[in-house]
MARDREN-483898 format. One record per residue: residue in three letters; chain; y, z, x of N, C-alpha, C, O in turn. Coordinates in Angstrom, 2 decimals, m for minus. Each point is the difference from the previous one (the first is absolute). Example, Ala and Ser with C-alpha at 12.3 -4.5 7.8 and 13.67 -1.06 7.14 Angstrom:
2
residuo|cadena|npy|npz|npx|capy|capz|capx|cpy|cpz|cpx|opy|opz|opx
ala|A|m5.69|7.80|13.19|1.19|0.00|m0.89|1.20|0.00|0.90|m0.02|0.66|1.04
ser|A|1.07|m1.38|m1.39|1.19|0.06|0.82|1.09|0.73|m0.77|1.11|0.17|0.51
***
This chain:
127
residuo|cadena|npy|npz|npx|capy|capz|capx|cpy|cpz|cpx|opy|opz|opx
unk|A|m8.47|1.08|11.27|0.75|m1.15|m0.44|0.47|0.15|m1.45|1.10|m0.37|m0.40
unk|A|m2.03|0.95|m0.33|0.22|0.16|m1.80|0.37|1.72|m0.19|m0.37|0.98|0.64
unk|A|0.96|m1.10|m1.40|0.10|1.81|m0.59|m0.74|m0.41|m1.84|0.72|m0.62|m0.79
unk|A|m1.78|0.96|0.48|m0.60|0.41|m0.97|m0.13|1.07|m0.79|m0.37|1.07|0.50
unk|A|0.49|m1.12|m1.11|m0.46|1.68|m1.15|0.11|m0.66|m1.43|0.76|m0.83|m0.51
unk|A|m2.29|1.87|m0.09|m0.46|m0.33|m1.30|0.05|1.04|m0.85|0.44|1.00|0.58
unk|A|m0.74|m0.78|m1.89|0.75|0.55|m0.54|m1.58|0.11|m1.46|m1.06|m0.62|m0.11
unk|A|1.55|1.45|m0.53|m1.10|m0.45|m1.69|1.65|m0.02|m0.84|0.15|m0.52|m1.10
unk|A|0.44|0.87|1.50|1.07|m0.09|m1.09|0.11|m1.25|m0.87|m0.67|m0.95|0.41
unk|A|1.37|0.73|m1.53|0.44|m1.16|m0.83|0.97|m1.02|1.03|0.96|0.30|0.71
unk|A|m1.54|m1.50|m0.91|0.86|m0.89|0.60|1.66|0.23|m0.15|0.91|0.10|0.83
unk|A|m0.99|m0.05|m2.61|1.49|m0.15|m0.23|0.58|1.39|0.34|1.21|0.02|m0.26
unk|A|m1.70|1.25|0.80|0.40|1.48|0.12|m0.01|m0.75|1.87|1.17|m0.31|0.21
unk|A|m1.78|0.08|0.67|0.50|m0.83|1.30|1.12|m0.70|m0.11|1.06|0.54|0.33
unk|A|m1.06|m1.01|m0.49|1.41|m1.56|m0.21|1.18|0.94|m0.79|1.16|m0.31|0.27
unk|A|m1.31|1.21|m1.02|1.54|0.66|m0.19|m0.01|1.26|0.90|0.90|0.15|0.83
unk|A|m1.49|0.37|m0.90|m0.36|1.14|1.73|1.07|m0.74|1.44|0.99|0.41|0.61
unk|A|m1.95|m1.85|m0.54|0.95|m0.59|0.97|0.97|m0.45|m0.07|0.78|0.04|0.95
unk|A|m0.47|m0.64|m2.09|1.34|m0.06|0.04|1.15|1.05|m0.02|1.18|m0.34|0.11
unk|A|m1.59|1.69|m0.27|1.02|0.77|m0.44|m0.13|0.84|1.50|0.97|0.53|0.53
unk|A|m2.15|m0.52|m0.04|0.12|0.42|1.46|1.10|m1.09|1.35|0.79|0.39|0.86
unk|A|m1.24|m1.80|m1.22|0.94|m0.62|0.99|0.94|0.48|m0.17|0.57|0.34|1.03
unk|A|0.19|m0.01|m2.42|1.48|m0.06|0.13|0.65|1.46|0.13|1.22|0.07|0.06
unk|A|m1.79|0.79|m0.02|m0.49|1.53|0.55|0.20|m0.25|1.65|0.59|0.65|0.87
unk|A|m1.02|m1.35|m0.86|m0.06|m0.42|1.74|0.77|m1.07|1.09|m0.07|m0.40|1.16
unk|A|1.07|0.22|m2.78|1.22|m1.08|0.69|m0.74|m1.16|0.52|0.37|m0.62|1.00
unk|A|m1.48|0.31|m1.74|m0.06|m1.55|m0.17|m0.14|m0.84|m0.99|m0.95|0.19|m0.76
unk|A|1.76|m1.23|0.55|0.31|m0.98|m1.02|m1.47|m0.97|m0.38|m0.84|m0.19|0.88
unk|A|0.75|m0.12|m1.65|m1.20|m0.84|m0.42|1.01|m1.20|m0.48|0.89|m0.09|m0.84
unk|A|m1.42|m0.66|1.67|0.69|m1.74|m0.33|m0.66|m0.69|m0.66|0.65|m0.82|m0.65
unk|A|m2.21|0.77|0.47|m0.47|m0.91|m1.08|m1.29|0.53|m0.07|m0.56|0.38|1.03
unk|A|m0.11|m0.29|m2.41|m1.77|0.30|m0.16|m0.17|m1.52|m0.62|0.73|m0.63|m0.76
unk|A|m1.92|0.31|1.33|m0.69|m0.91|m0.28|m1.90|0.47|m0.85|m0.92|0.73|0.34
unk|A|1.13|m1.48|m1.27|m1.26|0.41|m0.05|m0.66|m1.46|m0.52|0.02|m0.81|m0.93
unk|A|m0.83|1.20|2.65|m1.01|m1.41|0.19|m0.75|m0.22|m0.53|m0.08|m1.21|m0.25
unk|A|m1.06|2.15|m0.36|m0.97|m0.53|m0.84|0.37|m0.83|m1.30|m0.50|m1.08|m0.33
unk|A|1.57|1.86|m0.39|0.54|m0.62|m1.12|0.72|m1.66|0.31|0.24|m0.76|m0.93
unk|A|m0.09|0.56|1.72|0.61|m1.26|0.73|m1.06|m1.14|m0.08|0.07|m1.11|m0.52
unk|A|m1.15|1.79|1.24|m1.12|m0.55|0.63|m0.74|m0.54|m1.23|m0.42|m1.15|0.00
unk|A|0.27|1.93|m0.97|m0.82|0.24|m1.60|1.17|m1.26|m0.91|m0.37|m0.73|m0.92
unk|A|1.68|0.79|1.46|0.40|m0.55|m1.06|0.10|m1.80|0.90|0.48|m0.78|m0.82
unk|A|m0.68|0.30|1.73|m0.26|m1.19|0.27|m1.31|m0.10|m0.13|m0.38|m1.06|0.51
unk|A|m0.60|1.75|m1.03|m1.45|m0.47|m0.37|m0.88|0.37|1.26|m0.90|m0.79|0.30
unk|A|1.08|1.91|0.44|m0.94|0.37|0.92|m0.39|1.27|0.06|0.75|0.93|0.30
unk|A|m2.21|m0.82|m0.66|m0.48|1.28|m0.36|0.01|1.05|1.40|m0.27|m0.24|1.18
unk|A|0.64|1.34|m1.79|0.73|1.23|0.78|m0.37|1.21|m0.60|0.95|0.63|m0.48
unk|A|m1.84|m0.21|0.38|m0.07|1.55|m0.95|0.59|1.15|0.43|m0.33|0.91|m0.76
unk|A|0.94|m0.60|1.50|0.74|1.06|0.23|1.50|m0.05|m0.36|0.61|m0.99|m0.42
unk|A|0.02|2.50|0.69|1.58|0.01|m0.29|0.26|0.08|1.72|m0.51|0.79|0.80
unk|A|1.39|m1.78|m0.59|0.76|m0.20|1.65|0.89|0.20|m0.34|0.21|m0.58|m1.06
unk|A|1.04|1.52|1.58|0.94|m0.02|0.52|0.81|m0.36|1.70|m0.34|0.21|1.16
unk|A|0.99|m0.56|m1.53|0.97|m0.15|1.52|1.43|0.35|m0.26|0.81|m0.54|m0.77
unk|A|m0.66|1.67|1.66|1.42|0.97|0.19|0.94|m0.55|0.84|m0.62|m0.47|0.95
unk|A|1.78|0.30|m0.84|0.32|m0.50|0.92|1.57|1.18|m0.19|0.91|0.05|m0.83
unk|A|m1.36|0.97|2.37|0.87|0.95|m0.11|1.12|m0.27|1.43|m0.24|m0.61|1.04
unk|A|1.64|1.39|m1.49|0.46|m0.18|1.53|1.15|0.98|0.06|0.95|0.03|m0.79
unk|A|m1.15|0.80|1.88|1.76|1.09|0.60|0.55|m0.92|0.28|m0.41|m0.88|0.76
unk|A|1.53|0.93|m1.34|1.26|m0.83|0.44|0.28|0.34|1.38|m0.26|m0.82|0.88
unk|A|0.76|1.93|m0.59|0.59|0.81|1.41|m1.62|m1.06|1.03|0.19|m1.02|0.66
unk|A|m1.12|1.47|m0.81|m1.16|m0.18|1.05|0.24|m1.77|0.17|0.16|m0.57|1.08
unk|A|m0.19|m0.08|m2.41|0.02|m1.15|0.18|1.48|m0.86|0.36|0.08|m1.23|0.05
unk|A|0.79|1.98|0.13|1.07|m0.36|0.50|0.00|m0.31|1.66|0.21|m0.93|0.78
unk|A|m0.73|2.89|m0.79|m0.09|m0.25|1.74|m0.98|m1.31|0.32|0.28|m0.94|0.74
unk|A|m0.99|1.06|m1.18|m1.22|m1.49|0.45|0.56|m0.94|0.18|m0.12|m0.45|1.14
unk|A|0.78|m0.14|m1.85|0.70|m0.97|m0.33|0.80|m0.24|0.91|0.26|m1.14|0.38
unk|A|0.25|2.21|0.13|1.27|m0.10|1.17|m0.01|m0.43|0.78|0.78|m0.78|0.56
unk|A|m2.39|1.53|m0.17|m0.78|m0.23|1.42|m0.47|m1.13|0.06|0.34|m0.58|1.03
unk|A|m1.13|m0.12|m1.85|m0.74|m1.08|m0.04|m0.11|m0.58|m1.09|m0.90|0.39|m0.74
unk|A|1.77|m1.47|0.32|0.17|m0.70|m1.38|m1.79|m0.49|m0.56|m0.49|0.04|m1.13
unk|A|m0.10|m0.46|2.43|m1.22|m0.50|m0.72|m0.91|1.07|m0.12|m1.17|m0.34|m0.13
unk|A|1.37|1.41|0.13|m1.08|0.87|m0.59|0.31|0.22|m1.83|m0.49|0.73|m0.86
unk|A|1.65|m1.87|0.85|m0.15|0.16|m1.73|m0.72|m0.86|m0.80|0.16|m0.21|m1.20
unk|A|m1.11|m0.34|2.09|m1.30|m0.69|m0.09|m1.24|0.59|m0.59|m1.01|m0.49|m0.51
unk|A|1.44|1.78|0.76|m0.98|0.92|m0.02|0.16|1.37|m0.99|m0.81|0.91|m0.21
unk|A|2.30|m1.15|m0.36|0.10|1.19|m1.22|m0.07|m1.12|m1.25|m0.14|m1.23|0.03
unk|A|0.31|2.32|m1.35|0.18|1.03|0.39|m1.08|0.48|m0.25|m0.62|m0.79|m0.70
unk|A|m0.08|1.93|0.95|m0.78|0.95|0.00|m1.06|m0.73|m1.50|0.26|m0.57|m1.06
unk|A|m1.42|0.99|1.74|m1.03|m0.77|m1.52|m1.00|1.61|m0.36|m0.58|0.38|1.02
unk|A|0.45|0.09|m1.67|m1.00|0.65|m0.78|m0.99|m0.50|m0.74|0.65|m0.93|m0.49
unk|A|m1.84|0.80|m0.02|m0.90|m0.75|m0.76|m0.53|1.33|m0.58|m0.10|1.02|0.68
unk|A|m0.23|m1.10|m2.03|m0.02|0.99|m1.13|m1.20|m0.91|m0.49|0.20|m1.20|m0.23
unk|A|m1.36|1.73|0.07|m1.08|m0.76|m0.60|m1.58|0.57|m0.56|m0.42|0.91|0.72
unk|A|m0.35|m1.21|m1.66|m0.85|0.30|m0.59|m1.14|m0.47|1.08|0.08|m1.07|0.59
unk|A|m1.05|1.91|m0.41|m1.04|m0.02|0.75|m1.43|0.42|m0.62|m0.84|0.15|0.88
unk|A|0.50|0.03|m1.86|m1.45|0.38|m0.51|0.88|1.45|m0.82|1.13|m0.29|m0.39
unk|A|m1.45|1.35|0.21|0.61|1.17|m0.33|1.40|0.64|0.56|0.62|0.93|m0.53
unk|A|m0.31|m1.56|1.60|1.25|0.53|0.84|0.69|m0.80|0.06|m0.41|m1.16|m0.03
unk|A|1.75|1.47|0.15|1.52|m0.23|0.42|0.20|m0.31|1.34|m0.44|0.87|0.76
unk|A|0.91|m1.75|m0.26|m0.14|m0.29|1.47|1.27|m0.40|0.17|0.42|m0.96|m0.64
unk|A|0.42|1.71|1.59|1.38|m0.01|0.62|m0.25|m0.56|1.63|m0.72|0.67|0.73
unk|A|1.34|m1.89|m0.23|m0.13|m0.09|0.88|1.22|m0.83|0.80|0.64|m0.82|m0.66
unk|A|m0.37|0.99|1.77|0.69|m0.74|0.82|0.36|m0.27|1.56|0.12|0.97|0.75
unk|A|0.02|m1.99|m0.38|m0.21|0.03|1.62|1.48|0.51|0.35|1.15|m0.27|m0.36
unk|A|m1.94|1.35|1.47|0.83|0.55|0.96|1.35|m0.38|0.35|m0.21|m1.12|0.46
unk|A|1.29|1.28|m0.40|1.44|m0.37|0.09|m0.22|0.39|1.88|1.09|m0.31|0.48
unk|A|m1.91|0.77|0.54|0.32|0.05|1.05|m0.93|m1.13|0.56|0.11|m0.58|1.08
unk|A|m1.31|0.37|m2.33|m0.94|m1.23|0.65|1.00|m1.05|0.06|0.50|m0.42|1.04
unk|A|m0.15|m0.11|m2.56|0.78|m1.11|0.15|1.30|0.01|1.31|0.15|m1.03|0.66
unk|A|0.66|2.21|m0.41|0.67|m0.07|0.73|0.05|m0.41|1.46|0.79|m0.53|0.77
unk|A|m2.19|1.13|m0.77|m0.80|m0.30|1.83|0.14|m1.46|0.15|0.16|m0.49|1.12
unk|A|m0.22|m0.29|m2.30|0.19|m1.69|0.41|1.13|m0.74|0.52|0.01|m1.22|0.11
unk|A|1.12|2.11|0.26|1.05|m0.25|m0.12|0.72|0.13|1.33|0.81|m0.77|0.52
unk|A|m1.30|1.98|m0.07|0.17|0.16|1.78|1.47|0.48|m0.31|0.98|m0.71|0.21
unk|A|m0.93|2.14|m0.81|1.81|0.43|m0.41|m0.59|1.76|0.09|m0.21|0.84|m0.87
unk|A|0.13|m0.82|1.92|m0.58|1.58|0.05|1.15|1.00|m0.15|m0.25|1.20|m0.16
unk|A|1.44|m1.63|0.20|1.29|0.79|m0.50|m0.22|0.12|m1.14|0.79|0.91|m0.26
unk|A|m1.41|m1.20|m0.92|m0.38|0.37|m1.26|m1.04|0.24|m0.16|m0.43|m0.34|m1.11
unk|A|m0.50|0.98|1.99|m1.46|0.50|m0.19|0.54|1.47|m1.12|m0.46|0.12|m1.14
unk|A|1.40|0.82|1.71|0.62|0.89|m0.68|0.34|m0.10|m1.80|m0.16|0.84|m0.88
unk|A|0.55|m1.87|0.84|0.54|m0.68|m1.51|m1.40|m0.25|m0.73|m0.36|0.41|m1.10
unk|A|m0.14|m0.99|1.79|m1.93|m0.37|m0.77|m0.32|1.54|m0.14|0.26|0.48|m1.10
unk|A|m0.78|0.35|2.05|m0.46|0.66|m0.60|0.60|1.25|m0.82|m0.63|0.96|m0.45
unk|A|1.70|m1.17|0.40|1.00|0.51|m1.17|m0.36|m0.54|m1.89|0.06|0.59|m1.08
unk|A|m0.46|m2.16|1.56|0.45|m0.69|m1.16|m2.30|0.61|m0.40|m0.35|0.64|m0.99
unk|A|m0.14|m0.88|1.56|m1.40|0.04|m0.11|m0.43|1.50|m0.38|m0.83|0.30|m0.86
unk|A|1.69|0.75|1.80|m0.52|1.14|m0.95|0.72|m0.10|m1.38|m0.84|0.25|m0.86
unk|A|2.22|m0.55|0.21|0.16|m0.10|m1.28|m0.73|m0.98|m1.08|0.27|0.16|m1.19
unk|A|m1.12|m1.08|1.57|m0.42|m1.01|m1.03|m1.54|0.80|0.13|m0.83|m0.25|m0.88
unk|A|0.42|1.33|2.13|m1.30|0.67|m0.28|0.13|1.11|m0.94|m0.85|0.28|m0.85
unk|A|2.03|0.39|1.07|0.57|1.06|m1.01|m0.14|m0.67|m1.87|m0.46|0.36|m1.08
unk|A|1.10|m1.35|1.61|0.21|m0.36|m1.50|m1.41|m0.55|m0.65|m0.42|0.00|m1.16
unk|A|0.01|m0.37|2.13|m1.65|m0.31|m0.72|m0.51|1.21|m0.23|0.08|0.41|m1.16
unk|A|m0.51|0.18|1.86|m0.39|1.41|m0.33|0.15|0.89|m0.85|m0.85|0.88|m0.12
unk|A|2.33|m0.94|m0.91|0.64|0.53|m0.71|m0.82|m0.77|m1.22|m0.88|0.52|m0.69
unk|A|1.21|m1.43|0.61|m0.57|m1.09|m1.03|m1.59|m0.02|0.00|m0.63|m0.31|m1.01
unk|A|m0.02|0.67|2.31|m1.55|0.61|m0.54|m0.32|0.75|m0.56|m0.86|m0.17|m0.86
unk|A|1.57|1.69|1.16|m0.41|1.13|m0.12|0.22|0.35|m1.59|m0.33|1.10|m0.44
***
């Protein structure tokens, strides 16, 4: 359901790793959020650094779109970038899990297109 991988690297050497890998990989990053700082700044204690990625192929998410307007319910694509005790923790659910909810098996092909590139790109950004 999750694709995980951890890392000892520097948070901030992850988070530019990934970013420079998505776009290596022809995917756009539409917004980082970073929740803890959010969370910390309305007065709720959070000790870690959270990120949330929010990546997306245009081309992949087009076709989706074509097929089934409400699977844009479900992009775009989320990454979570986060501090865990000593490690870097890259994680995100499956683009063929979420897809299975959808009952559009003409794009089972497109998921796991879009799922090996956001594993690539994590991976890149671990290593």
């Amino acid at each position: 359901m999750f694709i995980t991988m951890r890392t000892r690297k520097s948070l901030g050497e992850v988070r530019q790793r990934f970013e420079e890998a998505a776009a290596e990989n022809r995917f756009a990053i539409l917004g980082t959020h970073d929740v803890g700082e959010r969370l910390r700044a309305k007065g709720l204690a959070f000790d870690r650094k959270f990120y949330v990625y929010e990546v997306c192929n245009p081309v992949a998410a087009k076709k989706v779109l074509d097929t089934n307007v409400r699977i844009g319910t479900a992009l775009p694509c989320r990454v979570t970038i986060y501090t865990d005790g000593g490690d870097v923790v890259l994680e995100t659910m499956k683009p063929t899990t979420m897809l299975a909810m959808f009952g559009e098996p003409t794009l089972e092909g497109t998921a796991l297109e879009v799922e090996a590139a956001i594993e690539a790109i994590m991976r890149e950004a671990a290593k």
